[in-house]
N, CA, C and O atoms as a GROMACS GRO file, in nm:
protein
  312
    1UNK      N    1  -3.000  -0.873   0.885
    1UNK     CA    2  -2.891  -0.961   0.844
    1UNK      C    3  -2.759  -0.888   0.865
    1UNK      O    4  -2.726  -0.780   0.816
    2UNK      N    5  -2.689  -0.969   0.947
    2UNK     CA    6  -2.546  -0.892   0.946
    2UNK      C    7  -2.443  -0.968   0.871
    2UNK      O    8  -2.431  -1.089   0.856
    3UNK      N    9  -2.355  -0.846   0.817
    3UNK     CA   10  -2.262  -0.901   0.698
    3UNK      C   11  -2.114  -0.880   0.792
    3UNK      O   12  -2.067  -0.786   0.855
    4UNK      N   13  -2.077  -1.005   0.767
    4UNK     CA   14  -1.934  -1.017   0.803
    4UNK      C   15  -1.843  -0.935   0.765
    4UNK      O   16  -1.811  -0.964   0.650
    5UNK      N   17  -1.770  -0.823   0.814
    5UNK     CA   18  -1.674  -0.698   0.737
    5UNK      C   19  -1.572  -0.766   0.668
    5UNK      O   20  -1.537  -0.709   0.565
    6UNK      N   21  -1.516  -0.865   0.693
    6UNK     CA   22  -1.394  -0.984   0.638
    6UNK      C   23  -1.461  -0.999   0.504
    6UNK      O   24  -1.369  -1.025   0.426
    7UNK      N   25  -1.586  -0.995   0.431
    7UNK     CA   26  -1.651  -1.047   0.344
    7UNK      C   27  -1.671  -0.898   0.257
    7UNK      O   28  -1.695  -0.911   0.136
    8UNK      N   29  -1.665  -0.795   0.298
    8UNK     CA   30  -1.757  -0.692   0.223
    8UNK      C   31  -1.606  -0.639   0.147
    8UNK      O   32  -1.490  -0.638   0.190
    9UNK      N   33  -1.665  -0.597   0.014
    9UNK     CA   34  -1.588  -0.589  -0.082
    9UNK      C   35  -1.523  -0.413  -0.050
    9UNK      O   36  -1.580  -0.316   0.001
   10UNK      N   37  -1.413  -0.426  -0.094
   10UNK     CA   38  -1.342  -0.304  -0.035
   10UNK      C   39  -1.309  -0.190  -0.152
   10UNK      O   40  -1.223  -0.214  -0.237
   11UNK      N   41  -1.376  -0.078  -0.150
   11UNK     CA   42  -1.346   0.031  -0.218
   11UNK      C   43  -1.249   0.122  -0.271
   11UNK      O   44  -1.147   0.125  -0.203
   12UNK      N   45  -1.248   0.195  -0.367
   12UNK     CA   46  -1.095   0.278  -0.377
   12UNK      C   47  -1.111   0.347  -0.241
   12UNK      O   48  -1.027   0.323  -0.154
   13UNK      N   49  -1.210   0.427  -0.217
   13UNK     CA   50  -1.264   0.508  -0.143
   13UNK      C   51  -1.218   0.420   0.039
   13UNK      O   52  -1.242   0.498   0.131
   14UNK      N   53  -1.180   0.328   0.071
   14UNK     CA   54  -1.110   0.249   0.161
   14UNK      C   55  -0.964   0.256   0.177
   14UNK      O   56  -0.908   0.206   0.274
   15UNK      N   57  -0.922   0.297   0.114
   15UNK     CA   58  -0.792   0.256   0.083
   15UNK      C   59  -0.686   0.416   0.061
   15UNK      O   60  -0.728   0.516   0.004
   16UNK      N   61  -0.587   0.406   0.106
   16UNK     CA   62  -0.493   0.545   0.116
   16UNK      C   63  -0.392   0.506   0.061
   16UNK      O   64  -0.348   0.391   0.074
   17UNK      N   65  -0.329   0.617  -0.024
   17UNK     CA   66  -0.177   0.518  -0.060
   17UNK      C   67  -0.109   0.628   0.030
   17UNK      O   68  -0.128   0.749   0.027
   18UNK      N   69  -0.004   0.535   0.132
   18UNK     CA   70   0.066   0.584   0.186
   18UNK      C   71   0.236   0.581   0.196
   18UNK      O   72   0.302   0.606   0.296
   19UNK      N   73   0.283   0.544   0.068
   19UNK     CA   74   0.382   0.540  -0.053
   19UNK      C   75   0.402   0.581  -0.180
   19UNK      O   76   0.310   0.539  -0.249
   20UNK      N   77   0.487   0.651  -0.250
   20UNK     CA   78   0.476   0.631  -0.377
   20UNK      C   79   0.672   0.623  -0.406
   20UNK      O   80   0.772   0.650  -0.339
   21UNK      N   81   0.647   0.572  -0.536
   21UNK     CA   82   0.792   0.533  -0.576
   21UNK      C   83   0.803   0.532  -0.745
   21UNK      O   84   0.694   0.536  -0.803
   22UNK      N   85   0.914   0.527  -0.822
   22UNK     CA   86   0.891   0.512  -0.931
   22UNK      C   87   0.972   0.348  -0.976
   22UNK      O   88   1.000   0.309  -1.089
   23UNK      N   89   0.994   0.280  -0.856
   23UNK     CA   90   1.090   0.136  -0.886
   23UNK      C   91   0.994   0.042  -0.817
   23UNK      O   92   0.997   0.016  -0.696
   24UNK      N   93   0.926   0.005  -0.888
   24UNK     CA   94   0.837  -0.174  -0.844
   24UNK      C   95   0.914  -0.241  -0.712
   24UNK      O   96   0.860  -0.283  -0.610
   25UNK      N   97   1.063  -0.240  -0.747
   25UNK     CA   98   1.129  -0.325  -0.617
   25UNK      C   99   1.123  -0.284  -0.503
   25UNK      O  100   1.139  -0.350  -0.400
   26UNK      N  101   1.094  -0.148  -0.515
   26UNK     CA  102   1.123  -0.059  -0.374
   26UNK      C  103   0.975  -0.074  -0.338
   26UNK      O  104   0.961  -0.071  -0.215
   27UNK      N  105   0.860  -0.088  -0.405
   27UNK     CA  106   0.752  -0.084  -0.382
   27UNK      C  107   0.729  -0.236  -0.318
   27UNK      O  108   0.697  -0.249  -0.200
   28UNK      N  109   0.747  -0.346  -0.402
   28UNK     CA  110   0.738  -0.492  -0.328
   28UNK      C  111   0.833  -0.447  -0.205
   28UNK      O  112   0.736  -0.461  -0.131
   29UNK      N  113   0.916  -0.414  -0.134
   29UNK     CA  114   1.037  -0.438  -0.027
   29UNK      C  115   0.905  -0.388   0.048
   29UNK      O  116   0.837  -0.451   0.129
   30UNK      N  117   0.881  -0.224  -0.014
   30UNK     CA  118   0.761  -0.203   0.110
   30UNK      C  119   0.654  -0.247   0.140
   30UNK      O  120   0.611  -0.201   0.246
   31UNK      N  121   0.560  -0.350   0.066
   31UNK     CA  122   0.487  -0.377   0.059
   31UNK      C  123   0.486  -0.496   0.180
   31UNK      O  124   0.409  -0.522   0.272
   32UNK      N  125   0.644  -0.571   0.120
   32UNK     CA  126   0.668  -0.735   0.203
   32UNK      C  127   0.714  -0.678   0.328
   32UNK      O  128   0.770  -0.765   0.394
   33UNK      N  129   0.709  -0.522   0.410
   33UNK     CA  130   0.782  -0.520   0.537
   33UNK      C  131   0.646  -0.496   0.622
   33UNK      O  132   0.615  -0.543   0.732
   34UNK      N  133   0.584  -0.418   0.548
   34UNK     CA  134   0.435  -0.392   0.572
   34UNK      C  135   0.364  -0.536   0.624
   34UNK      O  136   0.342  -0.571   0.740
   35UNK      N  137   0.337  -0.603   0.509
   35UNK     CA  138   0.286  -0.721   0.560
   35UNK      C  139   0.360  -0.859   0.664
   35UNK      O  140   0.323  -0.973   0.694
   36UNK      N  141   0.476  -0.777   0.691
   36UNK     CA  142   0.546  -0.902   0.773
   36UNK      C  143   0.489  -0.830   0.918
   36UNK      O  144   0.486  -0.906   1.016
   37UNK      N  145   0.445  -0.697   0.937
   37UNK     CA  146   0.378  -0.664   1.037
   37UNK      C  147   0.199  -0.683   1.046
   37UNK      O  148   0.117  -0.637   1.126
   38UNK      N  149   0.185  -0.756   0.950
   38UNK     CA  150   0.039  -0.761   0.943
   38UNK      C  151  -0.027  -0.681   0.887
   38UNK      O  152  -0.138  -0.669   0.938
   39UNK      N  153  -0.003  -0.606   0.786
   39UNK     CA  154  -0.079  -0.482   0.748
   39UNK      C  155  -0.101  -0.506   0.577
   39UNK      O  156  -0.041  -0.443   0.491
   40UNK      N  157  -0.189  -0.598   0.557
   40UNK     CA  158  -0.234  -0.588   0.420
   40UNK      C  159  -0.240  -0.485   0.313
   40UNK      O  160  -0.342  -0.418   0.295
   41UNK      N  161  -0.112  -0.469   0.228
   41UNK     CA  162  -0.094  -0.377   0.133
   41UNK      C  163  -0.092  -0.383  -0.015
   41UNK      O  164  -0.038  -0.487  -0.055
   42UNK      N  165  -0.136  -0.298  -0.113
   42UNK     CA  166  -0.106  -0.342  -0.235
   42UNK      C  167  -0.057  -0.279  -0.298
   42UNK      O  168   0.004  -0.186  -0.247
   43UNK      N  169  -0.057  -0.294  -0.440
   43UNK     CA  170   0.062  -0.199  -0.526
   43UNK      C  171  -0.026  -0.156  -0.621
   43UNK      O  172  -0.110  -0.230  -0.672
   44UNK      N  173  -0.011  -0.034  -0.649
   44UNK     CA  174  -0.086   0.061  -0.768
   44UNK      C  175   0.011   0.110  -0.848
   44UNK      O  176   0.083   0.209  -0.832
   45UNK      N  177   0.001  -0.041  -1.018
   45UNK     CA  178   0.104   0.083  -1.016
   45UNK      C  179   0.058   0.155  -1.183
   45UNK      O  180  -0.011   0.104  -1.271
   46UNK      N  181   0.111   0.257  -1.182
   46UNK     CA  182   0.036   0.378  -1.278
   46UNK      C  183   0.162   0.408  -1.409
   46UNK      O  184   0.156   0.441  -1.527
   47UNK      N  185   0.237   0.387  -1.344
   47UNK     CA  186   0.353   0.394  -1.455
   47UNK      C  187   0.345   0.320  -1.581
   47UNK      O  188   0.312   0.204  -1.606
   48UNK      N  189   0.392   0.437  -1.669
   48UNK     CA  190   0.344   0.388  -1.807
   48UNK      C  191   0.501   0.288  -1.840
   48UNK      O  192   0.614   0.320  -1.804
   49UNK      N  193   0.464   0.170  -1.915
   49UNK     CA  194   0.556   0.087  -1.969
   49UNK      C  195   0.666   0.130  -2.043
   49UNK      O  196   0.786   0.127  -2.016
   50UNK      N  197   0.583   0.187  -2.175
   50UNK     CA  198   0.677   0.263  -2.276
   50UNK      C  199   0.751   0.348  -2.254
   50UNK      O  200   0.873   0.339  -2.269
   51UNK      N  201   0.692   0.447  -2.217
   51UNK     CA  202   0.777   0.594  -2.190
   51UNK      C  203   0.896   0.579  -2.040
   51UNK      O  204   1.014   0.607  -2.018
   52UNK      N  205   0.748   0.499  -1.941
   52UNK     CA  206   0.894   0.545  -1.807
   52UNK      C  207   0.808   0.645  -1.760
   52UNK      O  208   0.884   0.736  -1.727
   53UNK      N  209   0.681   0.684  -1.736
   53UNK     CA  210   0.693   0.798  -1.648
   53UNK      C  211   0.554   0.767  -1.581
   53UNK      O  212   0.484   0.697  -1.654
   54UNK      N  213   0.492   0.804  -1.453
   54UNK     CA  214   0.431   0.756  -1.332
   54UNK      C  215   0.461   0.726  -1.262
   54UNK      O  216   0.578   0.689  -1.251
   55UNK      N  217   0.352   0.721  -1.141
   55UNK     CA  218   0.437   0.681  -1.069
   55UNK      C  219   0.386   0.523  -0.976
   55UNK      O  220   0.279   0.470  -1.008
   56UNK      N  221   0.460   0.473  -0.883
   56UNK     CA  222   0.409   0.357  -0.824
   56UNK      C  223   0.325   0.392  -0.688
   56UNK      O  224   0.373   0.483  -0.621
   57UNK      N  225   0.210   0.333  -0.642
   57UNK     CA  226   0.162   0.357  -0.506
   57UNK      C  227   0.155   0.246  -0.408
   57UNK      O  228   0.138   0.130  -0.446
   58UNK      N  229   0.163   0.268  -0.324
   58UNK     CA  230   0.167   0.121  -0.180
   58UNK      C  231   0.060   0.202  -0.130
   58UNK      O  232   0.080   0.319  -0.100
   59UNK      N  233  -0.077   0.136  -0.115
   59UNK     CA  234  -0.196   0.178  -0.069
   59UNK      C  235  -0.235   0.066   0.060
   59UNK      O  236  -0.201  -0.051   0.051
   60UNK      N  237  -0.283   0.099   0.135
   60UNK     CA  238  -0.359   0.042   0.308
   60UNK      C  239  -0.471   0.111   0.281
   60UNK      O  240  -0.492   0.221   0.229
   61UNK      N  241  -0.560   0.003   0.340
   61UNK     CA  242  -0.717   0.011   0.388
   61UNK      C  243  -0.702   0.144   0.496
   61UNK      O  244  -0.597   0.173   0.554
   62UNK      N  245  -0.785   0.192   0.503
   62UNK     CA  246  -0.821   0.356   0.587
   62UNK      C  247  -0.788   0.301   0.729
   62UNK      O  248  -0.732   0.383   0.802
   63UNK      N  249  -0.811   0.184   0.781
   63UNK     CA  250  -0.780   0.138   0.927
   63UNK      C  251  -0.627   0.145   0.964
   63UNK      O  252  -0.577   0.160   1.076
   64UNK      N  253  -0.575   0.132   0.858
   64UNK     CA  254  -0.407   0.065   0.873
   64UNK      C  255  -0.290   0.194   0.852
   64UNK      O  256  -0.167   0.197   0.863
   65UNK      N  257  -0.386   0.290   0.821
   65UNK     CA  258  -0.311   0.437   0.759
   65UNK      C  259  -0.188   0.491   0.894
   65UNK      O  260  -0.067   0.515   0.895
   66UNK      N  261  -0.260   0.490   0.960
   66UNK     CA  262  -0.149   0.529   1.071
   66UNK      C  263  -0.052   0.453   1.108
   66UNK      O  264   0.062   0.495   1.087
   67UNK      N  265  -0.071   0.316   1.176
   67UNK     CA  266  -0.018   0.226   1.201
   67UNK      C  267   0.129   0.194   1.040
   67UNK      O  268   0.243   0.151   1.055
   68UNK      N  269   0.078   0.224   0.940
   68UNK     CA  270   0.155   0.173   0.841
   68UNK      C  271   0.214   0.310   0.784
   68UNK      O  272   0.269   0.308   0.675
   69UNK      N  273   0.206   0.392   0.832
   69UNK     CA  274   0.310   0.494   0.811
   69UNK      C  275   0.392   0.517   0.928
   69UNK      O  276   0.469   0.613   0.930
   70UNK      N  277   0.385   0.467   0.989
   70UNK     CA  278   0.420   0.483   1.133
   70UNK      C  279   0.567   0.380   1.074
   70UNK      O  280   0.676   0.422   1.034
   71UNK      N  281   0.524   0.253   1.085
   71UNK     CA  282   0.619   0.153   1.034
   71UNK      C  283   0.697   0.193   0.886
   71UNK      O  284   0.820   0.200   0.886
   72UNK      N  285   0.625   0.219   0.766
   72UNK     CA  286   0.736   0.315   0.647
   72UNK      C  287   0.806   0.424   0.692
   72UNK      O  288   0.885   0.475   0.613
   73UNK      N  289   0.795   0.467   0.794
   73UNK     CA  290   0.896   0.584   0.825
   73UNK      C  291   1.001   0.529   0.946
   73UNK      O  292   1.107   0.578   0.986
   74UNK      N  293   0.926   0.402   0.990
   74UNK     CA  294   1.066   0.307   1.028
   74UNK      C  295   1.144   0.250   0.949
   74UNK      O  296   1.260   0.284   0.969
   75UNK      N  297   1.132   0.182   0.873
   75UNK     CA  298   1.136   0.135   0.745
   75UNK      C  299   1.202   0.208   0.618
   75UNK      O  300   1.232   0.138   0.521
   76UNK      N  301   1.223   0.329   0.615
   76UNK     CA  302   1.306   0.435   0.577
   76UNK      C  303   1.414   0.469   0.629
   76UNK      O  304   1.511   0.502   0.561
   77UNK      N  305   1.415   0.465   0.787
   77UNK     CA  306   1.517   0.503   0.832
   77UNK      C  307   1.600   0.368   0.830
   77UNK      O  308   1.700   0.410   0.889
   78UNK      N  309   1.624   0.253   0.808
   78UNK     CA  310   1.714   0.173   0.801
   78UNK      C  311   1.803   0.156   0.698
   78UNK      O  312   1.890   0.069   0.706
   0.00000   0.00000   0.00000
């Protein structure tokens, strides 16, 4: 039986964060420039509410790692 990869559930162990930030907004901007190139990204974020301290992550599937740092370090320089 072959399983459709579109279907199989995706691991931490999949996934790289290839961002971190401590401002949510800066994290959505990168997230929405990422995906306007096609690169399905999400937000981890670790930061504690109360205090203020953690930090935020923009994580890509292990396929997209290059390709999407490639583009955040375009994406920086503007």
């Amino acid at each position: 039986m072959m399983i459709n990869p579109m279907h199989q559930r995706m691991t931490r162990n999949d996934n790289v964060t290839i961002y971190t930030t401590d401002n949510i907004y800066d994290a959505e901007l990168a997230r929405n420039y990422l995906a306007d190139h096609n690169i399905g990204a999400f937000i981890l974020n670790q930061k504690d509410s109360a205090y203020h301290f953690g930090e935020i992550s923009l994580m890509v599937n292990r396929d997209d790692v290059i390709r999407a740092k490639m583009l955040m370090e375009e994406y920086s320089n503007k």
